[in-house]
Structure formats: structure tokens, C-alpha cells
C-alpha positions as CSV (number, residue, x, y, z in Angstrom):
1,X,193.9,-18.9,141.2
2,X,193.0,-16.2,144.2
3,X,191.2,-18.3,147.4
4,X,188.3,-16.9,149.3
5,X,189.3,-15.8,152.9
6,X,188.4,-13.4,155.4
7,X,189.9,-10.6,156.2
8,X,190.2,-8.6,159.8
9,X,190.3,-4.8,159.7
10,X,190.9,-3.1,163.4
11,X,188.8,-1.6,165.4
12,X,189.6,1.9,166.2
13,X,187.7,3.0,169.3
14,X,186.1,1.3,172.8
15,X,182.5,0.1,173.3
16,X,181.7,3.2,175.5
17,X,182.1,5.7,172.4
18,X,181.6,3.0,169.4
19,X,183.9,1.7,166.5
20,X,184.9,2.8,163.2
21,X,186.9,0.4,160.7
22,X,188.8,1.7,157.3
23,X,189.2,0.3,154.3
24,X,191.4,2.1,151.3
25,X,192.6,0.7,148.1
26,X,196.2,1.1,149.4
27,X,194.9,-2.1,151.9
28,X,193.1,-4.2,149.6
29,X,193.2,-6.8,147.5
30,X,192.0,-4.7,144.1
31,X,191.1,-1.4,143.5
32,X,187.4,-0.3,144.6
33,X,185.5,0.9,141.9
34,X,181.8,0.3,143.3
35,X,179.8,0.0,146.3
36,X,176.7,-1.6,147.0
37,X,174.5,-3.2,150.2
38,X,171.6,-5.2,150.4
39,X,169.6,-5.5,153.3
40,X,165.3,-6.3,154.8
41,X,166.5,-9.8,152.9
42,X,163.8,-12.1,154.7
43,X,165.7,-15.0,156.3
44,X,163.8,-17.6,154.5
45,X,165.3,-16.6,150.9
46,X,168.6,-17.9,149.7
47,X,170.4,-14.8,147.7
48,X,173.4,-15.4,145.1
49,X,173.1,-18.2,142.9
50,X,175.7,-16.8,140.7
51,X,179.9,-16.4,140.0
52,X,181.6,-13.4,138.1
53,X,184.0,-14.2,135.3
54,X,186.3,-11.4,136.2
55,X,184.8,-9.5,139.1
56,X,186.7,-9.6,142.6
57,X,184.6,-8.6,146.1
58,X,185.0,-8.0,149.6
59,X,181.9,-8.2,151.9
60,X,181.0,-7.1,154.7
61,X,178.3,-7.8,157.3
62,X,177.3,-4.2,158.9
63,X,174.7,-5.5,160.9
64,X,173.4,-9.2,161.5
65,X,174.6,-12.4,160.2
66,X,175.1,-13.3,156.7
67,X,176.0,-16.9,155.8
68,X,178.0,-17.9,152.5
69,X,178.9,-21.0,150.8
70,X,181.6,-20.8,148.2
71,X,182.1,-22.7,145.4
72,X,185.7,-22.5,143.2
73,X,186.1,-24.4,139.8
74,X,187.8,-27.3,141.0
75,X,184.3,-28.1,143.1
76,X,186.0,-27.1,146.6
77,X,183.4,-25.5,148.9
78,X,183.9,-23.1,151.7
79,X,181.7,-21.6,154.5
80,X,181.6,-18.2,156.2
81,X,179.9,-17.0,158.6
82,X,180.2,-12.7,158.2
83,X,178.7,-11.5,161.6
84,X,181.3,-8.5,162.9
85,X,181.1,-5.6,160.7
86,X,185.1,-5.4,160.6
87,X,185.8,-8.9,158.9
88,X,185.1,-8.8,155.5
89,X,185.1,-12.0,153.1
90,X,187.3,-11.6,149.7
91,X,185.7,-13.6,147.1
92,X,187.9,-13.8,143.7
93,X,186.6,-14.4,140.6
94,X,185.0,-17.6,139.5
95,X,183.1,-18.3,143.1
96,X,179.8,-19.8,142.6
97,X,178.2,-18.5,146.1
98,X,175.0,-19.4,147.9
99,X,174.2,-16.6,150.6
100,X,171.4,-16.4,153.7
101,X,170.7,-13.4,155.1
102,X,169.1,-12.8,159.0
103,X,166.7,-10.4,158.6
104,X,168.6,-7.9,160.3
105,X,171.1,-8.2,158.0
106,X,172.9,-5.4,155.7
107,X,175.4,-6.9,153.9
108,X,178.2,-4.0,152.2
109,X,179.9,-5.3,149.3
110,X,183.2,-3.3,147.6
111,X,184.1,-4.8,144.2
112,X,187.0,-4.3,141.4
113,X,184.5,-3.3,138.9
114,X,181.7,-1.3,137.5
115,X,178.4,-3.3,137.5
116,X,178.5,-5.4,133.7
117,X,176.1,-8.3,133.4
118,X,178.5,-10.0,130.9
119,X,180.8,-10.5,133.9
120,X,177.9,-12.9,135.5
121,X,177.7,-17.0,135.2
122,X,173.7,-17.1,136.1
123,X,173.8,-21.4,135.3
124,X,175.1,-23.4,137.3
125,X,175.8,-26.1,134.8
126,X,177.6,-23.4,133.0
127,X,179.9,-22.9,136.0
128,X,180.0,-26.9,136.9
129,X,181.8,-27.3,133.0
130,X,184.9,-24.8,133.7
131,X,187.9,-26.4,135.2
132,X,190.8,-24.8,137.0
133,X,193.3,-25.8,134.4
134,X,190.7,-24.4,131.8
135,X,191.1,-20.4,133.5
């Protein structure tokens, strides 16, 4: 079973001209197949709420903090804080996540697959009943 983790990307550039960061499927953990962001999340709602069966993502914070609790199927939880726009957090499949958004906060997300809402566990108690030897 994959573990979460951040991953650094570097910096090209200085602070008097500005930054750009690259990321290619040669360099990642799966192959890219969609792109989404979310952002004006107020900083009062809690986001997420969900796992993916077969899904893998890697987010990114492009502005503001984002905040994410983790949860893998043998009950282990993680924190990450995403607040530098070249660290992105890998999050394999079966990850229950919790996420809290600043309000200034756009949060880029590059995932394995095409959007499929089979690929979602929405209940918690549905996620709770899988087991790592189970996967």
C-alpha cells in the first residue's frame, strides 16, 4: 500500500523576477490525466469528507494555506500543512481526507484519472469496514 507524503519540486528563479515550478508525468508518481483547483473556500467550511477506491492525487497549495488530515485503512492519520506552492501532497488511493482551506486559498489538484463517481467512498462507515489486508 502507497503512503501519503509530500513532495518538493525546485524553484527555478530568484524573488526579484518570481518562481516557476514543473511537474511532468516523467517525475510523478502516476500519469496525469486531469486537473482541477478549488479556491474562495471560506475558512469556516471543512472540504473532503471522502476516499477514492482507485484514484491517486497530488496537491498543491498555489496560494494560502490548506490543511489536510489523512486517514489510510489501517486507521493511521497524518497531517499536512500545504502552504508553498512547490510542495505538493501525494495522496494514494484509499485516503479518507478532511481538508480546511484559508480563504485565500487555491488548492491545484493533478490526479491518475478521469473524474468517475464510482471511484468515490462518500460514508465513512463504509471506509471504517475496509482493512489493509482486505485491499
Amino acid at each position: 500500500m502507497s503512503v501519503s507524503r509530500l513532495i518538493e519540486f525546485a524553484k527555478i528563479g530568484s524573488s526579484e523576477l518570481g518562481y516557476i515550478s514543473v511537474a511532468q508525468n516523467s517525475t510523478l508518481p502516476f500519469e496525469i490525466k486531469r486537473v482541477y483547483w478549488t479556491y474562495f473556500t471560506p475558512d469556516s467550511v471543512v472540504r473532503g469528507h471522502h476516499a477514492h477506491w482507485d484514484l491517486e492525487q497530488l496537491i498543491f497549495a498555489t496560494n494560502g494555506r490548506i490543511e489536510f488530515v489523512l486517514e489510510d485503512v489501517r486507521g493511521q492519520k497524518t497531517e499536512y500543512v500545504l502552504d508553498s506552492p512547490n510542495i505538493g501532497l501525494y495522496i494514494p488511493r484509499l485516503h479518507w481526507r478532511t481538508i480546511k482551506f484559508s480563504h485565500s486559498a487555491v488548492l491545484m489538484c493533478l490526479t491518475s484519472m478521469e473524474y468517475d463517481e464510482q471511484d468515490y467512498i462518500r460514508l465513512y462507515s463504509e471506509f471504517k469496514k475496509l482493512t489493509a489486508h482486505e485491499i
